[in-house]
LOPANU-359920 format. One record per residue (C-alpha): residue number from 0; x, y, z. Coordinates in steps of 0.1 Angstrom, whole numbers, plus 5000, padded with zeros to 4 digits. Layout:
<seq:NUM&c1:X&c2:Y&c3:Z> $
...
This chain:
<seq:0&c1:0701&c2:9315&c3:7753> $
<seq:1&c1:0725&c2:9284&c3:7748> $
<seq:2&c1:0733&c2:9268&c3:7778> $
<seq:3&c1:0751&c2:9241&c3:7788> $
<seq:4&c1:0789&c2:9229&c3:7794> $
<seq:5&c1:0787&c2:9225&c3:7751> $
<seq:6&c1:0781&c2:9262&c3:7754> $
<seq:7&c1:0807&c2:9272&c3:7776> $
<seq:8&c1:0832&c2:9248&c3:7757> $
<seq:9&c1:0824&c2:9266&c3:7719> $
<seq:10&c1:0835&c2:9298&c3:7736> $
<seq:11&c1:0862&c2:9282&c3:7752> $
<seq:12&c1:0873&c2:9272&c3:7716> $
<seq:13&c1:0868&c2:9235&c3:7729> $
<seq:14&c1:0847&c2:9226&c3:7705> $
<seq:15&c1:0818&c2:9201&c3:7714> $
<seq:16&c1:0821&c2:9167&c3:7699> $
<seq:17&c1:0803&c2:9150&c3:7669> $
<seq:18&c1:0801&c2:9113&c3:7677> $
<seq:19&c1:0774&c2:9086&c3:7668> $
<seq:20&c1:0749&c2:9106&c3:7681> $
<seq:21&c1:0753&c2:9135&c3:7661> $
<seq:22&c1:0750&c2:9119&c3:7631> $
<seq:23&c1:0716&c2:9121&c3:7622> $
<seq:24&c1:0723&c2:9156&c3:7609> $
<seq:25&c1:0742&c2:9143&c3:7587> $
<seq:26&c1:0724&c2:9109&c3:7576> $
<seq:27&c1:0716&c2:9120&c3:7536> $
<seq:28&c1:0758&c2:9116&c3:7535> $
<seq:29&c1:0763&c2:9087&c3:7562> $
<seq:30&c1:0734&c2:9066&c3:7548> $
<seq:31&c1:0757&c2:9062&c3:7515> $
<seq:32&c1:0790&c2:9057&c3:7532> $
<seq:33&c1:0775&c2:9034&c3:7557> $
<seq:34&c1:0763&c2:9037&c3:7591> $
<seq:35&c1:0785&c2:9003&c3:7599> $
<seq:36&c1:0819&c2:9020&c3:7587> $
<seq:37&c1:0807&c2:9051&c3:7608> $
<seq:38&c1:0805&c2:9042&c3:7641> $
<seq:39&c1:0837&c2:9015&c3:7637> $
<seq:40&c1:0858&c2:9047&c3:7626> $
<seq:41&c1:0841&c2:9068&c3:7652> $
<seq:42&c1:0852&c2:9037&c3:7676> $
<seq:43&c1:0889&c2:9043&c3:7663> $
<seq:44&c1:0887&c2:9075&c3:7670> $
<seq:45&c1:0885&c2:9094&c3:7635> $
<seq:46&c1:0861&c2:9125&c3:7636> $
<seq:47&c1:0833&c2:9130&c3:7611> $
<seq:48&c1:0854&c2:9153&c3:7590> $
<seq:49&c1:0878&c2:9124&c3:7583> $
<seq:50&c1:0852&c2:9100&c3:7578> $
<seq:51&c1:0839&c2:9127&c3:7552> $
<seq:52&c1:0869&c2:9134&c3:7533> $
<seq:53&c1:0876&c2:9097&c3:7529> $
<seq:54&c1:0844&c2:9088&c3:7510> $
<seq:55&c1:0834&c2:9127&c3:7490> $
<seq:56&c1:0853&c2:9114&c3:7458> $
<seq:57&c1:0825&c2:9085&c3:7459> $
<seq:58&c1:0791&c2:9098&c3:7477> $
<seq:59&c1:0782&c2:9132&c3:7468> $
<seq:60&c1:0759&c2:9140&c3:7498> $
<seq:61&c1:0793&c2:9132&c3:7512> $
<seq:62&c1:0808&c2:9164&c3:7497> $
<seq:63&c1:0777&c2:9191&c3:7511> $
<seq:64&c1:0781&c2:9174&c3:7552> $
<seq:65&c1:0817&c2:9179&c3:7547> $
<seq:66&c1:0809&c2:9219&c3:7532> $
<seq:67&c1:0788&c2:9222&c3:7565> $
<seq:68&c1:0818&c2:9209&c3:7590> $
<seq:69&c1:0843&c2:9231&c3:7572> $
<seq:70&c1:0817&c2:9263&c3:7578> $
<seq:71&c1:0811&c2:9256&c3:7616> $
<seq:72&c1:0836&c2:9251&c3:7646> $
<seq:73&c1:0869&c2:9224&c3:7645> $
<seq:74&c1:0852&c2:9188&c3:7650> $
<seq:75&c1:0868&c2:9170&c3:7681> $
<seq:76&c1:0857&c2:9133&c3:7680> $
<seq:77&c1:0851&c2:9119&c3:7713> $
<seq:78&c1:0837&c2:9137&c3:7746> $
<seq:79&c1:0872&c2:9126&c3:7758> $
<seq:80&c1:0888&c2:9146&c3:7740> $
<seq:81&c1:0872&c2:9177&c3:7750> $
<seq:82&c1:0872&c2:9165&c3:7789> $
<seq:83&c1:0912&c2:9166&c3:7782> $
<seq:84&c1:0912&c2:9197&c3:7767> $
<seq:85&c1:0890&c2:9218&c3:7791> $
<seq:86&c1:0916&c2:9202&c3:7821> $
<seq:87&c1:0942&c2:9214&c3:7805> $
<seq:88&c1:0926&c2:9250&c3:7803> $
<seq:89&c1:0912&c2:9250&c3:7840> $
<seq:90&c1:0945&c2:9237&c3:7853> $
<seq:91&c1:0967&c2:9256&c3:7836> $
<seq:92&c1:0944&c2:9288&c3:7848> $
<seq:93&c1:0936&c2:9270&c3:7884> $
<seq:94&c1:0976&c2:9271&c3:7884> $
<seq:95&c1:0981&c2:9305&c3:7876> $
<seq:96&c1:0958&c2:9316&c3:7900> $
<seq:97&c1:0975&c2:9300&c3:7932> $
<seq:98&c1:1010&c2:9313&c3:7919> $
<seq:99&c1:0994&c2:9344&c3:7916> $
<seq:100&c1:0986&c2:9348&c3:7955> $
<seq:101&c1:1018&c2:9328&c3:7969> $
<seq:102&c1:1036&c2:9359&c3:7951> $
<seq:103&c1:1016&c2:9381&c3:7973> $
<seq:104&c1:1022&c2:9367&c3:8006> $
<seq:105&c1:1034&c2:9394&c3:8028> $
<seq:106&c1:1060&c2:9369&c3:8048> $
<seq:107&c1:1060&c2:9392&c3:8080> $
<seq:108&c1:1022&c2:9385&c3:8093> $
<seq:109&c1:1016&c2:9355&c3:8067> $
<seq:110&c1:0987&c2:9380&c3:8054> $
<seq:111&c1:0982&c2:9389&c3:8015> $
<seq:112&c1:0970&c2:9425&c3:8008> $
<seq:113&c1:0939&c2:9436&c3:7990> $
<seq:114&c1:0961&c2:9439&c3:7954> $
<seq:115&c1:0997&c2:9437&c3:7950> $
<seq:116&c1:1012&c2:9471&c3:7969> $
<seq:117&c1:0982&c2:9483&c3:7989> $
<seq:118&c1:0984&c2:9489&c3:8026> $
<seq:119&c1:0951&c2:9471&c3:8032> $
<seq:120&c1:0951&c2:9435&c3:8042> $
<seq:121&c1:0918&c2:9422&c3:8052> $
<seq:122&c1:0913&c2:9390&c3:8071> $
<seq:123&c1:0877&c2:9389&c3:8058> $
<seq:124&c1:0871&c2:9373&c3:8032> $
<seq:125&c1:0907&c2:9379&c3:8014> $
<seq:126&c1:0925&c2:9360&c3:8036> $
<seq:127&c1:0904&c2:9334&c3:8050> $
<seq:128&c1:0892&c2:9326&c3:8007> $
<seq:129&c1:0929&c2:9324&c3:8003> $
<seq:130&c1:0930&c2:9294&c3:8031> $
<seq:131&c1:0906&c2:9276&c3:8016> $
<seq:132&c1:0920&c2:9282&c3:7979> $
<seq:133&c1:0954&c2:9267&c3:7992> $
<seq:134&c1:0945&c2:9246&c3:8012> $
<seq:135&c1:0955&c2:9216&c3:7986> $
<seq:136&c1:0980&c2:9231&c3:7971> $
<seq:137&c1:1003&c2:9244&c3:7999> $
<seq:138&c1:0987&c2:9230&c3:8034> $
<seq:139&c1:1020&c2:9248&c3:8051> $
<seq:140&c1:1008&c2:9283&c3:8041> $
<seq:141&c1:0972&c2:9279&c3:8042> $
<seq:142&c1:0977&c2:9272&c3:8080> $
<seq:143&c1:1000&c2:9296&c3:8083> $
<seq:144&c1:0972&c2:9326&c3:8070> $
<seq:145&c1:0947&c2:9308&c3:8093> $
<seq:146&c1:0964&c2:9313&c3:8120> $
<seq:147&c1:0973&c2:9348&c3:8114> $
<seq:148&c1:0936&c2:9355&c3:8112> $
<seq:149&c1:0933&c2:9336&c3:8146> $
<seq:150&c1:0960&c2:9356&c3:8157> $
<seq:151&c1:0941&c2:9389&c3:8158> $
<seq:152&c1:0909&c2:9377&c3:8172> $
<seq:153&c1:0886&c2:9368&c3:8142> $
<seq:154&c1:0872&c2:9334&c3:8132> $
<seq:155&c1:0842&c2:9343&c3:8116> $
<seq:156&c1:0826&c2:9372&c3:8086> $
<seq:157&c1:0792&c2:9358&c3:8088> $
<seq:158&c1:0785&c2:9358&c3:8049> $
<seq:159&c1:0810&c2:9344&c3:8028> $
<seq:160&c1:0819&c2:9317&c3:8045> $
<seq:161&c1:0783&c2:9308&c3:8029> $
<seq:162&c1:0802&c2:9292&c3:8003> $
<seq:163&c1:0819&c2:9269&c3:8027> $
<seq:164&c1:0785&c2:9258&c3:8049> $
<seq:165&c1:0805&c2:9275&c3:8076> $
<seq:166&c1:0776&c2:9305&c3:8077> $
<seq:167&c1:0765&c2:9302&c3:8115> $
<seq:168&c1:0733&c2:9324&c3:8104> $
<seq:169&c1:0738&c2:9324&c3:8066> $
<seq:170&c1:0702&c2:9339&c3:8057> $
<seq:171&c1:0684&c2:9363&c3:8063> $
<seq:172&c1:0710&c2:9386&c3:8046> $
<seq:173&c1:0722&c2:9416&c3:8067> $
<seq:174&c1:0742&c2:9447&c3:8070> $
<seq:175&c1:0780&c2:9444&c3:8076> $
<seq:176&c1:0804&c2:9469&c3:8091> $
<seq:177&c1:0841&c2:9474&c3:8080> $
<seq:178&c1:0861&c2:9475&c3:8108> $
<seq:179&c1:0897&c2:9481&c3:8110> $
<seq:180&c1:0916&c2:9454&c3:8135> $
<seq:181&c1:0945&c2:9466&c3:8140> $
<seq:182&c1:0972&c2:9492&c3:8124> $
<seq:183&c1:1011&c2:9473&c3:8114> $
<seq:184&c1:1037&c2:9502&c3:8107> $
<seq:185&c1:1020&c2:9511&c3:8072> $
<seq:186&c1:0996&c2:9479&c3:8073> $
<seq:187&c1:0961&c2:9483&c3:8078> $
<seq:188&c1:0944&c2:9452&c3:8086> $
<seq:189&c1:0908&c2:9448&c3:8087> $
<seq:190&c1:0876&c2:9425&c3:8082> $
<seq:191&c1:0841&c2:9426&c3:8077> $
<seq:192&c1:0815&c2:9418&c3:8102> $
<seq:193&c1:0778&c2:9409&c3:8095> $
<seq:194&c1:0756&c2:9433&c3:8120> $
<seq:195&c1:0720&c2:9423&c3:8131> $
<seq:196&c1:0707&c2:9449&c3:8109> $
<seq:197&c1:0684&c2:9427&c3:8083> $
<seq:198&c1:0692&c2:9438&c3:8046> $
<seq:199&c1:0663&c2:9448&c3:8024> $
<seq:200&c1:0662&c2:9446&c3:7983> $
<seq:201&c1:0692&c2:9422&c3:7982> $
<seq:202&c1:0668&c2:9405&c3:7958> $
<seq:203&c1:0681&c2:9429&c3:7931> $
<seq:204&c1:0717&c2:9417&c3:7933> $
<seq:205&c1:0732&c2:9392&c3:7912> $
<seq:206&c1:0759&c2:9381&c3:7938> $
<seq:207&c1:0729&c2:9378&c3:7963> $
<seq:208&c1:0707&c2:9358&c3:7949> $
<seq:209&c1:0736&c2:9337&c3:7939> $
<seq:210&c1:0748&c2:9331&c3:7979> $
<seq:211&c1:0709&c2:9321&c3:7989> $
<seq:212&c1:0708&c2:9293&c3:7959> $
<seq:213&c1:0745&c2:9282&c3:7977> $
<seq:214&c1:0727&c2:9289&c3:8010> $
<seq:215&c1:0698&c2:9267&c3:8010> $
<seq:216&c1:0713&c2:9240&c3:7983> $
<seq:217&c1:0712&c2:9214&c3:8011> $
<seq:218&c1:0679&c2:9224&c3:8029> $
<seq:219&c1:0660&c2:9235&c3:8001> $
<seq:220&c1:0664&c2:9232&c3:7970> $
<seq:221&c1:0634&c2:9246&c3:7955> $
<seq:222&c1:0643&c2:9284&c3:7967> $
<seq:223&c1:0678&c2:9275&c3:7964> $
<seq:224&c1:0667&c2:9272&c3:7925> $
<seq:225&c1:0645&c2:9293&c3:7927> $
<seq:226&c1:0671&c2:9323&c3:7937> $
<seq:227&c1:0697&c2:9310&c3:7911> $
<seq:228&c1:0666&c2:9312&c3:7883> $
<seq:229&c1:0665&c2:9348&c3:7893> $
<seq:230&c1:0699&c2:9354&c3:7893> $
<seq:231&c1:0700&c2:9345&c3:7856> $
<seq:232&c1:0670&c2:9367&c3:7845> $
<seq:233&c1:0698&c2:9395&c3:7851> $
<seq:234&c1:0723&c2:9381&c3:7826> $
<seq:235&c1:0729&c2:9401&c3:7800> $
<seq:236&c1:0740&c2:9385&c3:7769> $
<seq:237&c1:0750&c2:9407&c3:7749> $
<seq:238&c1:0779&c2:9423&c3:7773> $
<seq:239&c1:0785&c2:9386&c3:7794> $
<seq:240&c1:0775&c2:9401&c3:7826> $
<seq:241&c1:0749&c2:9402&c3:7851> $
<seq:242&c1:0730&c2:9434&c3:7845> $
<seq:243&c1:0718&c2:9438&c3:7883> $
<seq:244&c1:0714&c2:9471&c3:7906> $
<seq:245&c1:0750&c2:9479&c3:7907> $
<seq:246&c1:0757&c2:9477&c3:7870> $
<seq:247&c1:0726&c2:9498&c3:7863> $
<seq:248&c1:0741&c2:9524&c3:7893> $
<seq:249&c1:0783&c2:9523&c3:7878> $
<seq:250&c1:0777&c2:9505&c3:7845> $
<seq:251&c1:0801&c2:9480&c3:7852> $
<seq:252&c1:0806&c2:9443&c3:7853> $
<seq:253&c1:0818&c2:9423&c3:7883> $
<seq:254&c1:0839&c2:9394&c3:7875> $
<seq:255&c1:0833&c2:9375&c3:7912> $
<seq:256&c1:0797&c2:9377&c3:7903> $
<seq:257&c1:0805&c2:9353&c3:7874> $
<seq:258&c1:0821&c2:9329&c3:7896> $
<seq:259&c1:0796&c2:9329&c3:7920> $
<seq:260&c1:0773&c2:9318&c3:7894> $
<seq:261&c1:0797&c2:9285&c3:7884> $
<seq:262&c1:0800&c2:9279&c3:7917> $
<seq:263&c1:0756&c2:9282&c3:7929> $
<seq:264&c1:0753&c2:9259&c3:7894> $
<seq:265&c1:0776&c2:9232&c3:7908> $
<seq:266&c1:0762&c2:9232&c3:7941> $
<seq:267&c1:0729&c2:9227&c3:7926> $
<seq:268&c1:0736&c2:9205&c3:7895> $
<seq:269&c1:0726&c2:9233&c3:7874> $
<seq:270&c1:0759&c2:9235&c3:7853> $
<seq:271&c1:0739&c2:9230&c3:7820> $
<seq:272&c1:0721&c2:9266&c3:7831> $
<seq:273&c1:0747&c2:9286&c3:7828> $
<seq:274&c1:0747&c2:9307&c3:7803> $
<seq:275&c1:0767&c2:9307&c3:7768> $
<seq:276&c1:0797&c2:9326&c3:7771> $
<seq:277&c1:0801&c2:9330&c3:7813> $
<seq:278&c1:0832&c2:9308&c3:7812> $
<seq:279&c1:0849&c2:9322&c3:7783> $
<seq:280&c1:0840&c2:9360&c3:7800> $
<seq:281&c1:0856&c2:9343&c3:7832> $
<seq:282&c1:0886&c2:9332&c3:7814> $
<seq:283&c1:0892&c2:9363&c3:7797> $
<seq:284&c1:0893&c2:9385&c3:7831> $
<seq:285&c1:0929&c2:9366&c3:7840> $
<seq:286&c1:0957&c2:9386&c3:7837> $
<seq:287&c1:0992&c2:9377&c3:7824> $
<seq:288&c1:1004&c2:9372&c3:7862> $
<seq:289&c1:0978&c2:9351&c3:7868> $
<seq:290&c1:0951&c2:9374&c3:7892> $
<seq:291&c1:0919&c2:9378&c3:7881> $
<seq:292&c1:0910&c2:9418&c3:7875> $
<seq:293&c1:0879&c2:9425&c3:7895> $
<seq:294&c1:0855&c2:9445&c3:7868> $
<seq:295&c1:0851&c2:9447&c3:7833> $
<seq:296&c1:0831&c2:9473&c3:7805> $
<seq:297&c1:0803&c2:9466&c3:7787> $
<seq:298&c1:0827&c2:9456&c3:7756> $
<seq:299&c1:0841&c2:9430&c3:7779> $
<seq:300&c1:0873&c2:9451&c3:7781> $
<seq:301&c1:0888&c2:9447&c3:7820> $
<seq:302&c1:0886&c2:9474&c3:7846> $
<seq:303&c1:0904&c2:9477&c3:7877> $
<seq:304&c1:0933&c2:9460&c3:7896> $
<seq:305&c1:0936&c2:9421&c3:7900> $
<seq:306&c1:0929&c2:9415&c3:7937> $
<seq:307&c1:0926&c2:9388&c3:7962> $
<seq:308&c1:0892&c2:9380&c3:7968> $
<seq:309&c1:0882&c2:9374&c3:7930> $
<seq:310&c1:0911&c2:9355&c3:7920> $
<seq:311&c1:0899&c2:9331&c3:7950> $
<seq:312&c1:0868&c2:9328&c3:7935> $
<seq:313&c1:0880&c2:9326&c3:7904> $
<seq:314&c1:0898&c2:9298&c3:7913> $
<seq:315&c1:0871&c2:9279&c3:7929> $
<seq:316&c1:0845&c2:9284&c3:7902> $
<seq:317&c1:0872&c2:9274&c3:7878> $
<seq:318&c1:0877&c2:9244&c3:7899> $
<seq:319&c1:0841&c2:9236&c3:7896> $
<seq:320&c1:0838&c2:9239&c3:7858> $
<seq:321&c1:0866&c2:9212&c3:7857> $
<seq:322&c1:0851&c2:9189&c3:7880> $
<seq:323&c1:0820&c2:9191&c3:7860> $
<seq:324&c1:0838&c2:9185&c3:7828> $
<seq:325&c1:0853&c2:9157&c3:7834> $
C-alpha cells in the first residue's frame, strides 16, 4: 500500500517531483551528461525530461531515462511546484465547499437544513460543524448559526465536538438519542445528545476508531495511534473505502469516514499513512454545486444527497491536506 502525500498527489494528477534526489534512478544517463549540468538546470528550474531531451542526440543512456519519463506520470520539477498546485486544488474545492453551505442558509432562524429542501435542520452537529467551517470565512454568519443554536437551549452533542477538544467526556464512547427541539411551521429542528449508556463494539467502526486517535492525540499518543493503525486495517483498496461493520451490513461507502481519516492523520503527524488514493476518492465525492455527497458504491460511483455535515468535514480534512502540503 503506497502511502504518503506523493501518493495522494499521483492520484490527484499532481505528480510528485523528480529533483536531485531522484536522480540516482537515472544515473547510467546523468553520469554522461554530467551530474554538474544536472543539478545547475534542476537549480533553474528545468525538470529531468528537459534535461533529457537536451543531451539524447549525444548520450544514448540519455535516450532509454527519457523512454522511462515519457512511460510514467508528467515530471514537475521542484516540490514547489506541486505545493502550488495541490493549493490551487484544495482551495478552489475548500471554496466550493463554503459557497456551497452559505447557499443553504435558511435566513429566517440562521439554521441550514440537513440537504438542500429537507424539513430537518439539526443543531447537532450540522449546524454547530458549519460554525466552525465559517468561522474564517464569514465571522458574521458563523455567529449568527451559533447563536441560533444558543437560542434553543443546546451548547453541547458530547461527541463530535471531539474534533474541536471541546468533548467534555469525549471517551468512553456512548449511546446518543435523537431528539427533536422544537417544531417551526414545516421545520423540524433537532440534535443529538450523548446518553450515559456506554457503547460496546465501536471498535469495528472506521469513524470510531478515527475520533479516539483525535481523542487522545494530546494525552496519548500511543492509543491515539494505536486506534488510527486500526482504522486503516479496514481500508479497502481496491474500492477507496473503509470496509468496516456498516459497509459489510449496506455495502456502502461513507465519504465523512474519509475525512475523518485526513483529519486523525494531521492531528497525529501521520499524513504519510494515509492511504494511496483517499484524497483523490475525497475529491471525487464533490458535486458540481460544491457539497460533498454523503456515500458512494463499491465502483466509487456516488450515492445519496450532498448534505451538511460531510461537506463540513470535507472542508476541514481538505483544509488539513493543504496545510500539510505546503
Amino acid at each position: 500500500m503506497a502511502t504518503g502525500n506523493a501518493a495522494q498527489c499521483r492520484h490527484l494528477k499532481l505528480k510528485p517531483a523528480i529533483d536531485v534526489h531522484s536522480a540516482k534512478h537515472f544515473l547510467p544517463a546523468l553520469r554522461g551528461i554530467g551530474l554538474k549540468n544536472v543539478v545547475s538546470s534542476l537549480a533553474a528550474g528545468t525538470g529531468l525530461r528537459g534535461i533529457l531531451i537536451d543531451n539524447m542526440l549525444h548520450q544514448p543512456f540519455a535516450i532509454f531515462a527519457l523512454v522511462i519519463l515519457l512511460c510514467g506520470s508528467q515530471v514537475i520539477a521542484g516540490d514547489e511546484a506541486d505545493s502550488d498546485q495541490i493549493q490551487a486544488t484544495c482551495r478552489d474545492s475548500v471554496e466550493r465547499g463554503r459557497d456551497f453551505l452559505v447557499k443553504l442558509v435558511d435566513a429566517e432562524v440562521n439554521l441550514l437544513p440537513e440537504f438542500r429542501g429537507h424539513h430537518v435542520y439539526w443543531l447537532y452537529h450540522d449546524n454547530y460543524l458549519v460554525t466552525k467551517v465559517l468561522e474564517k470565512s464569514n465571522p458574521a454568519l458563523a455567529t449568527a448559526i451559533r447563536q441560533a443554536i444558543e437560542k434553543r437551549g443546546e451548547n453541547q452533542s458530547g461527541k463530535i465536538e471531539i474534533l474541536f477538544g471541546e468533548a467534555k467526556r469525549p471517551l468512553p464512547f456512548r449511546h446518543y438519542d435523537l431528539v427533536e427541539v422544537a417544531r417551526d411551521n414545516r421545520r423540524v429542528i433537532r440534535t443529538e445528545h450523548v446518553t450515559d449508556r456506554e457503547m460496546k463494539g465501536w471498535e469495528a467502526y472506521a469513524d470510531l476508531r478515527l475520533l479516539a486517535a483525535v481523542a487522545l492525540a494530546k494525552g496519548d499518543k500511543e492509543n491515539a495511534v494505536r486506534n488510527f493503525e486500526a482504522a486503516l486495517k479496514m481500508w479497502n483498496s481496491k474500492h477507496a473505502g473503509f470496509a468496516d461493520a456498516v459497509v459489510n451490513d449496506r455495502k456502502i461507502y461513507a465519504t465523512y469516514k474519509l475525512a475523518l481519516a485526513v483529519i486523525a492523520a494531521d492531528r497525529l503527524g501521520k499524513m504519510d499513512r494515509l492511504p494511496e488514493g483517499l484524497v483523490k476518492q475525497l475529491l471525487d465525492m464533490q458535486n458540481k454545486n460544491g457539497g460533498w455527497i454523503t456515500d458512494y458504491h463499491a465502483d466509487g460511483q456516488p450515492t445519496g444527497k450532498a448534505n451538511v455535515e460531510t461537506t463540513c468535514l470535507a472542508i476541514l480534512a481538505v483544509d488539513c491536506f493543504a496545510a500539510s502540503s505546503k
